[in-house]
C-alpha positions, 0 to 999 in steps of 0.5 A, spaced: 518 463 461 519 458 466 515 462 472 509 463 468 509 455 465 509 453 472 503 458 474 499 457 468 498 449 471 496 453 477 492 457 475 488 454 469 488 448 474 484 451 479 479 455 475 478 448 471 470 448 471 470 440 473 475 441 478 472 445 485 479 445 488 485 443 486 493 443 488 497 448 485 503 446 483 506 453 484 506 453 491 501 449 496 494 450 498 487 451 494 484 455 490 477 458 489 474 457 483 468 460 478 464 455 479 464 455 487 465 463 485 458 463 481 454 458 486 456 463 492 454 469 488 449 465 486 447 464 493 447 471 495 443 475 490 437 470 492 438 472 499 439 480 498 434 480 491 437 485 488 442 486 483 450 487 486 456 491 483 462 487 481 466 488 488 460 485 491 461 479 487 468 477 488 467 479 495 461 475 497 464 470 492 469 468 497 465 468 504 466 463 508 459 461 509 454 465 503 447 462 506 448 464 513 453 470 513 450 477 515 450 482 510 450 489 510 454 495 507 458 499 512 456 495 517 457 487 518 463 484 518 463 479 513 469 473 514 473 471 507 476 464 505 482 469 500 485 465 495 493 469 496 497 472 500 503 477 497 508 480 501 514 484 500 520 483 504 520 490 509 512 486 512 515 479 509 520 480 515 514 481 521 509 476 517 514 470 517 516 471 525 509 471 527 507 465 523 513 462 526 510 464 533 503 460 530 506 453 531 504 452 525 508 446 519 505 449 513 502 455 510 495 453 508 494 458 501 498 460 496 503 465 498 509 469 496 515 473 498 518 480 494 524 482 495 523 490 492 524 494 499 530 494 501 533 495 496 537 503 495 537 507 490 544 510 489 548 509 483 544 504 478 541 498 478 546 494 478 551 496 483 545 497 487 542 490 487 549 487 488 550 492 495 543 491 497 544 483 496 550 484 500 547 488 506 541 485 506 543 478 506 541 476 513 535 478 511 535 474 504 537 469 507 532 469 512 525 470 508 528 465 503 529 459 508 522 461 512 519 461 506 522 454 503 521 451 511 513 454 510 511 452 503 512 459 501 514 462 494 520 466 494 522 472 489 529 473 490 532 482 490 532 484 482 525 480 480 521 487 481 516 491 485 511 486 489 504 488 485 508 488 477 510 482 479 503 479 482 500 483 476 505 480 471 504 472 474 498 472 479 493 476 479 486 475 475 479 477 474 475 475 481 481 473 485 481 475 492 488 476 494 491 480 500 497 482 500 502 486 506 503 493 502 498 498 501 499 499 494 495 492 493 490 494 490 493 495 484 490 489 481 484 490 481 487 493 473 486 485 472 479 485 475 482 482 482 479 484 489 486 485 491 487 488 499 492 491 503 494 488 510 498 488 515 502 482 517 498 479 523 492 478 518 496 475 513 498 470 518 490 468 519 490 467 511 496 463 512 494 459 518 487 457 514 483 461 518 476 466 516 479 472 514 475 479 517 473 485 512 468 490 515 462 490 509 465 495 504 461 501 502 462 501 494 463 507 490 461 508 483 466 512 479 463 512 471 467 513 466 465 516 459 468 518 453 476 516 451 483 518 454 487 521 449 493 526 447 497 528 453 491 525 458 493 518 461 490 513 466 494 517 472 490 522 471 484 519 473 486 517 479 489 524 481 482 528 479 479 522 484 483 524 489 482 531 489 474 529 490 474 524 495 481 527 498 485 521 503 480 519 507 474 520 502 474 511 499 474 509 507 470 503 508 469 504 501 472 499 495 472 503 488 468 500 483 470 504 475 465 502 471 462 505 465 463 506 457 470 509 458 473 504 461 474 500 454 479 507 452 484 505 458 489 499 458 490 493 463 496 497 465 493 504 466 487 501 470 492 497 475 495 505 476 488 507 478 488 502 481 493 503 486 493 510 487 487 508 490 490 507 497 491 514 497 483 515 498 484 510 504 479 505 499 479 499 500 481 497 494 479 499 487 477 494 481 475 494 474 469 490 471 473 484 465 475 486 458 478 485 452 483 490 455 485 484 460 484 480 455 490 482 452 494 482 457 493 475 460 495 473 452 501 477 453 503 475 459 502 468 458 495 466 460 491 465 455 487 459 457 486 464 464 482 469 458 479 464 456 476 462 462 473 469 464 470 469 457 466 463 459 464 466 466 464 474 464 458 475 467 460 474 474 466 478 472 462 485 471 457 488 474 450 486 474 445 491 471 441 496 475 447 495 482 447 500 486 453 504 488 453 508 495 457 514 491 457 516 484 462 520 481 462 521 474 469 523 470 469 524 462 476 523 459 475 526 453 475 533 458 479 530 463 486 534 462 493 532 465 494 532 473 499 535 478 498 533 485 502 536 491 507 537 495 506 534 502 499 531 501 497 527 495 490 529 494 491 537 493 490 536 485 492 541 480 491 541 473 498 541 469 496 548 467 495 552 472 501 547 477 506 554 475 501 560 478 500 556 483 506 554 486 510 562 484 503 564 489 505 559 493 512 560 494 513 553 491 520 552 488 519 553 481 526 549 478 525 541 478 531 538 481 530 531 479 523 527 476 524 520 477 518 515 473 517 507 476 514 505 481 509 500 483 504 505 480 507 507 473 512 502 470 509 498 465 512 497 458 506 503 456 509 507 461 515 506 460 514 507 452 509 513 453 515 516 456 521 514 452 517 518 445 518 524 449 525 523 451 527 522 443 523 528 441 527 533 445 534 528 443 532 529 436 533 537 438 539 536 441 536 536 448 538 532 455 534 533 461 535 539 465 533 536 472 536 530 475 533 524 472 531 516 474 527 510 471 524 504 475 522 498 471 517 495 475 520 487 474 525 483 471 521 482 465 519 490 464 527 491 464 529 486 460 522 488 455 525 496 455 533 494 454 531 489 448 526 494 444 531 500 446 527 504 450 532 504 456 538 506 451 533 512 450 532 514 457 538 513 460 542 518 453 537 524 455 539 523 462 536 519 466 539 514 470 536 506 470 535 504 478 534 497 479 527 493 479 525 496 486 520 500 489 527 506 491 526 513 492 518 511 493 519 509 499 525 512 501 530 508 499 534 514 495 541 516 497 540 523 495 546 528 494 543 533 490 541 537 496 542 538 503 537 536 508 532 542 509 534 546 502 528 548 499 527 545 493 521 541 487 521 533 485 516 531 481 516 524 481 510 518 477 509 515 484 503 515 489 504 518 495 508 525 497 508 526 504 512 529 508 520 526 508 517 521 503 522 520 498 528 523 500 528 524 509 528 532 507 521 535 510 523 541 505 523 538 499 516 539 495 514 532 491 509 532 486 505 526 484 504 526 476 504 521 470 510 519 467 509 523 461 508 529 464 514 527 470 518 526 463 516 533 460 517 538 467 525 534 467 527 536 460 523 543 462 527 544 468 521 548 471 513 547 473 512 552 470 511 549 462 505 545 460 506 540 454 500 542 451 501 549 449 508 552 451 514 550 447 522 548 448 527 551 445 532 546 441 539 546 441 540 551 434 535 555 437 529 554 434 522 553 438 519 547 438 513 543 442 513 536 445 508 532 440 503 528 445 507 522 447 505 516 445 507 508 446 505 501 445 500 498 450 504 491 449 510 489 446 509 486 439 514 481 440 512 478 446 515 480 453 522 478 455 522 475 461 530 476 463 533 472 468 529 467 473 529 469 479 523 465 483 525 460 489 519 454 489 518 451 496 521 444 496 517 439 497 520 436 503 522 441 507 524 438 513 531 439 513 531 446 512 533 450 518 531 458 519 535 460 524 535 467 527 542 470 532 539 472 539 545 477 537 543 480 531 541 487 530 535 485 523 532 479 526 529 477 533 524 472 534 517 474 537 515 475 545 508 474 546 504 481 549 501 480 556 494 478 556 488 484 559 488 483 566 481 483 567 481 490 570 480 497 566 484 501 564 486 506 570 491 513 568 494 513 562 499 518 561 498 521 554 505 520 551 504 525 547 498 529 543 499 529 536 497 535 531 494 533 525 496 529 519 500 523 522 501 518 517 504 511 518 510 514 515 510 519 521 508 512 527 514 508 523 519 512 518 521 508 512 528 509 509 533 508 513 529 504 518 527 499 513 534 494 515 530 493 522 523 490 520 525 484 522 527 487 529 521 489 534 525 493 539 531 496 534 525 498 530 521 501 536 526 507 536 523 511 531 516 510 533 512 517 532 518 520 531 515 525 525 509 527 529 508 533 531 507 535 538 501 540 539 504 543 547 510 545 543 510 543 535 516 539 535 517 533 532 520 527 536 520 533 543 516 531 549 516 532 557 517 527 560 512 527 566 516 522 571 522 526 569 519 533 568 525 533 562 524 533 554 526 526 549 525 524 543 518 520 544 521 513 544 526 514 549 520 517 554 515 511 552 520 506 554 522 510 560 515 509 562 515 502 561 520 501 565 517 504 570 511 501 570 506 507 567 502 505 560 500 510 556 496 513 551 496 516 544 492 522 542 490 524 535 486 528 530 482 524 524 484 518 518 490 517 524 494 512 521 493 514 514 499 511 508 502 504 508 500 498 511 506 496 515 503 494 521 510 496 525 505 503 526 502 498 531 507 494 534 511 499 536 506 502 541 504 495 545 511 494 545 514 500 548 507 499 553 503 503 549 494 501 551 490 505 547 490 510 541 484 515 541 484 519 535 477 523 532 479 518 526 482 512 523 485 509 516 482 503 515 488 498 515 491 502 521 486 501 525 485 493 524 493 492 526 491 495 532 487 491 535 490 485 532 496 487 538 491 488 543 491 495 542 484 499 543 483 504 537 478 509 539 476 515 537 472 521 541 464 520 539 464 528 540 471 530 536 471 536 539 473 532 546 479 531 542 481 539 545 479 538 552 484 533 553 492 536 555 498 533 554 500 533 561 492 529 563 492 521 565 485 518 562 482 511 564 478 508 560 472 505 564 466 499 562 471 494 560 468 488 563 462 490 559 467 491 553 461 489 546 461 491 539 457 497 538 457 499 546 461 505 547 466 505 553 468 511 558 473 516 558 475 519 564 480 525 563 484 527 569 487 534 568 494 536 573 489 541 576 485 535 579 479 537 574 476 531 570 472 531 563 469 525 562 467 523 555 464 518 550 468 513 546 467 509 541 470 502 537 469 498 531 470 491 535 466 485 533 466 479 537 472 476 535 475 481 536 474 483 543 476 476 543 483 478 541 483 484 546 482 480 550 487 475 548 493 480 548 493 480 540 490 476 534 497 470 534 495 470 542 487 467 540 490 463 534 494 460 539 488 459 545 484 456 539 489 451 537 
């Protein structure tokens, strides 16, 4: 186990208590450690005088400036020294280019890159990787000598999905890192605060600088009782989502708690964990237990366990903390989930998924059930899942619908074919992908059906939005635990529950499935297969990043034009969008993935998938220069040519789902200034105004109806633009009538600064 030898010396050496900050071995930089952690929490508590949650402790653990940073919940900006930075390669791509354009020789903290998005799912694991090392092999080539020329760590295509691999190698109780995917949070199943970002922000931690997180609220979520039967961890995070709905944890780290976590394992806490994104959260986190314990020893880390032993305290909440929200779950009555289709926060109880759908004229047949992803592919998964298979193979059953199996990382793949669970699931059916995020993000070559058919997909991943997993908007995804995705493929149907229906074997007899069990670890220890980590050289001088000014994957970055001093006067509204719009919807995945390192190239899907309120079309608005219909870049760019900036309209948590920043890239590109919405997803908005965009929204949300698709709007008052002061919005209407309203913005100073500036990397440059 080379790669976790290495990052032991790393880790053991940077929490060492006679040691402030050491050197890592592993990749270059420094780490935080529980003794500075103590002193700051330390220093904190004295200041607020009162007890603090768990999150609170990491959090303030990690300030820049613990005696003179102000602190209040849902308010202050707090500035952060994170100890990591994770990036998967779709983000990878922007990152590096930005850092690139930074001038700077050397990342100056731990950081990784993981190859797990751009690999497609079509026949296999094997076959895929190999097709995806070949049409991917600029982009490799590329991520991989940035990284050595930059002091970056990188993990080749096949290693595995980014956050197993972080869970697996890097992640550990109160550790701040920050990581270029939404799903980040899945770490805090190891007690770490472990946020999502976009690239921009991950180029200020690279480049050494304070990084800013708004205050987090903290929301309680206590936990009584223990899971059991065909109950799993999946299912806490889906009745979570159905309380609070997507937008429900904005501005707000969950924090579970209470006497049930101990029934959950380090794996399952990390599932909860990371569905976490699908409440808008800023990350979720679990207080340090034996549960953790045991996984550190089983993946290599028991000098790390030992240590949090010793500093336990700091790594779980103090007594008396309070929340902002409390949320009380008991497991013992806590029954088996379906969330879906189309949002990931319309909960229903596996029981009742069948009425509901026939009500609803949901497709009742199940064409394919897929199992894996970053939220579900652990060993216990992945276990869980093949005692069911055997069970209905012992009665001479397959799966009636389509089947596919995920392995979060090289070490859960070759763990599962040696203790033979692959073997299980591949003879009841199921096709193993390689160790890559897949259909999850839309990397599936799908030829069960045509696009627009009707038809049902459950899948154990985390996020269901429209065109999500397979580009057909008429495809109905349900978002579940593995065990129950495992059960409704071998029923074929939504309409089965496990607990109480039966099956019908092979020679006619009736049967149920028993409750699905599976070890919580290995008993033989993991096998961690092939070695697929690349280690920054020493000296790098002589490594050589080239980018073809002919390439259609790669191009270096231009920097954004700085504000003219001047307001904002008729911007046109490129187009007035009608609910959800997701990052998803601003910048398609799937096929689009191969143009992540390519701005321009990649801006031809921007806001494709939104729907336009004058005609509720996607991808179909006026051009108001022209007076002609086009797809919503091509207008966008006309009007660039033509010299008119123009401005987005949209409806609350604009800009929910992934954190690819690209959502906010391709708008200033295409000259795109302001986005005005009634609300924001956190990330989304944070990437806005790190490329100079203004992220606004209507102090009045009902102002959002006065505004047409056809009107201009100025924004007025920016030479006094300061936090907390809102601007003026002039509406000009076709038929010469005005509205004026009020806008808001969460800009700090620092912030105003990069608007100024015309984007983050440009005020890092000013400041150099």
């Amino acid at each position: 186990m080379r790669t976790q030898w290495n990052w032991r010396l790393h880790v053991s050496a940077a929490f060492n208590a006679k040691a402030k900050v050491a050197m890592s071995r592993f990749e270059p930089g420094t780490s935080i450690s529980y003794e500075k952690l103590h002193e700051n929490i330390d220093i904190v508590r004295k200041r607020l005088n009162r007890p603090l949650t768990l999150s609170e402790k990491i959090v303030y653990g990690h300030l820049d400036d613990p005696v003179g940073q102000d602190i209040a919940r849902g308010r202050t900006y707090l500035r952060l020294r994170p100890d990591r930075v994770a990036m998967q390669d779709a983000t990878a791509q922007m990152a590096m280019l930005q850092f690139i354009s930074s001038g700077l020789p050397k990342v100056a903290v731990p950081s990784t890159i993981h190859c797990d998005h751009l690999i497609e799912a079509q026949i296999g694991g094997v076959e895929d990787l190999k097709r995806a090392k070949e049409v991917n092999q600029e982009v490799y080539n590329f991520l991989a000598t940035a990284g050595a020329k930059y002091g970056v760590g990188f993990w080749k295509p096949g290693s595995g999905i980014i956050h197993q691999i972080i869970l697996e190698n890097y992640a550990y109780p109160g550790v701040l890192l920050i990581g270029t995917d939404s799903h980040t949070p899945n770490g805090g199943g190891l007690g770490s605060i472990c946020i999502g970002v976009g690239g921009a922000d991950a180029v200020d931690v690279m480049a050494g600088i304070p990084w800013e997180l708004k205050c987090p609220n903290v929301i309680g979520v206590k936990l009584t009782g223990s899971l059991s039967g065909w109950t799993s961890p999946k299912d806490v995070i889906l009745k979570v989502a159905g309380i609070l709905t997507v937008k429900g944890g904005t501005g707000a780290i969950v924090e579970y708690h209470g006497p049930g976590v101990d029934s959950i394992s380090c794996t399952g806490m990390a599932t909860i964990c990371n569905m976490g994104a699908e409440i808008g959260a800023t990350t979720s986190v679990f207080p340090y237990n034996h549960r953790m314990k045991t996984y550190l020893n089983k993946t290599g880390r028991a000098d790390i366990a030992a240590l949090a032993d010793e500093h336990k305290d700091d790594l779980v909440p103090d007594k008396g903390c309070k929340y902002d929200h409390v949320i009380e779950i008991n497991l013992s009555e806590l029954k088996p989930h379906i969330n879906g289709p189309f949002t990931p926060d319309l909960a229903h109880p596996v029981s009742e998924i069948g009425a509901v759908a026939e009500k609803n004229g949901w497709p009742l047949e199940v064409k394919v059930g897929l199992i894996g992803s970053c939220t579900n592919s652990s060993y216990e998964d992945m276990g869980r899942a093949a005692s069911l298979a055997k069970q209905a193979l012992d009665k001479g059953l397959k799966c009636k619908a389509a089947f596919t199996v995920t392995p979060g990382s090289e070490q859960i793949r070759a763990t599962i074919e040696r203790d033979g669970f692959s073997k299980i699931l591949r003879d009841v059916g199921g096709v193993v992908l390689a160790n890559a995020c897949g259909p999850c993000i839309g990397q599936w070559d799908r030829k069960d059906v045509k696009m627009g058919e009707k038809n049902t997909i459950v899948t154990s991943y985390n996020r269901n939005f429209t065109s999500r997993n397979d580009a057909n908007p008429a495809t109905h995804a349900f978002v579940t635990s593995p065990e129950i995705v495992t059960a409704l493929a071998i029923a074929g149907t939504l309409k089965f529950d496990p607990e109480t229906d039966y099956l019908t074997a092979a020679n006619g007899e009736k049967f149920k499935l028993e409750p699905p069990n599976g070890d919580e670890l290995p008993a033989r220890d993991f096998d961690p297969g092939q070695d697929t980590y690349q280690h920054p050289p020493a000296e790098s001088g002589s490594v050589m990043v080239d980018v073809s000014p002919t390439s259609t994957r790669l191009q270096l970055l231009e920097p954004f034009d700085k504000w003219n001093g001047k307001d904002l006067e008729d911007l046109q509204v490129l187009i007035k969008v009608k609910g959800k719009c997701t990052t998803d919807h601003i910048s398609a995945a799937g096929p689009w993935l191969k143009f992540r390192g390519h701005l321009d190239n990649i801006s031809n899907n921007m806001l494709i998938g939104a729907i336009n309120i004058e005609n509720d079309a996607v991808n179909k608005i006026k051009n108001r220069l022209t007076g002609e219909y086009g797809g919503v870049p091509d207008v966008a760019r006309h009007y660039k040519a033509n010299g008119l900036s123009w401005v987005v309209v949209g409806d609350d948590n604009y800009g929910e789902g992934s954190s690819r920043e690209h959502a906010a890239l391709e708008p200033r590109h295409l000259g795109g200034r302001v986005i005005l919405v009634k609300s924001f997803a956190r990330i989304h908005e944070t990437n806005l105004k790190k490329q100079g965009m203004l992220p606004l929204t209507f102090a009045d949300p009902t102002d959002y109806d006065k505004i047409r698709p056809d009107d201009k709007l100025s924004i007025m008052g920016l030479a006094t633009f300061a936090p907390g002061k809102p601007l003026k919005g002039v509406v000009k209407h076709g038929d010469g009538s005005q509205d004026i309203i009020t806008l808001n913005h969460t800009f700090n100073e620092n912030q105003v600064e990069w608007f100024h500036a015309g984007s983050a990397l440009n005020r890092m440059k000013e400041l150099q």
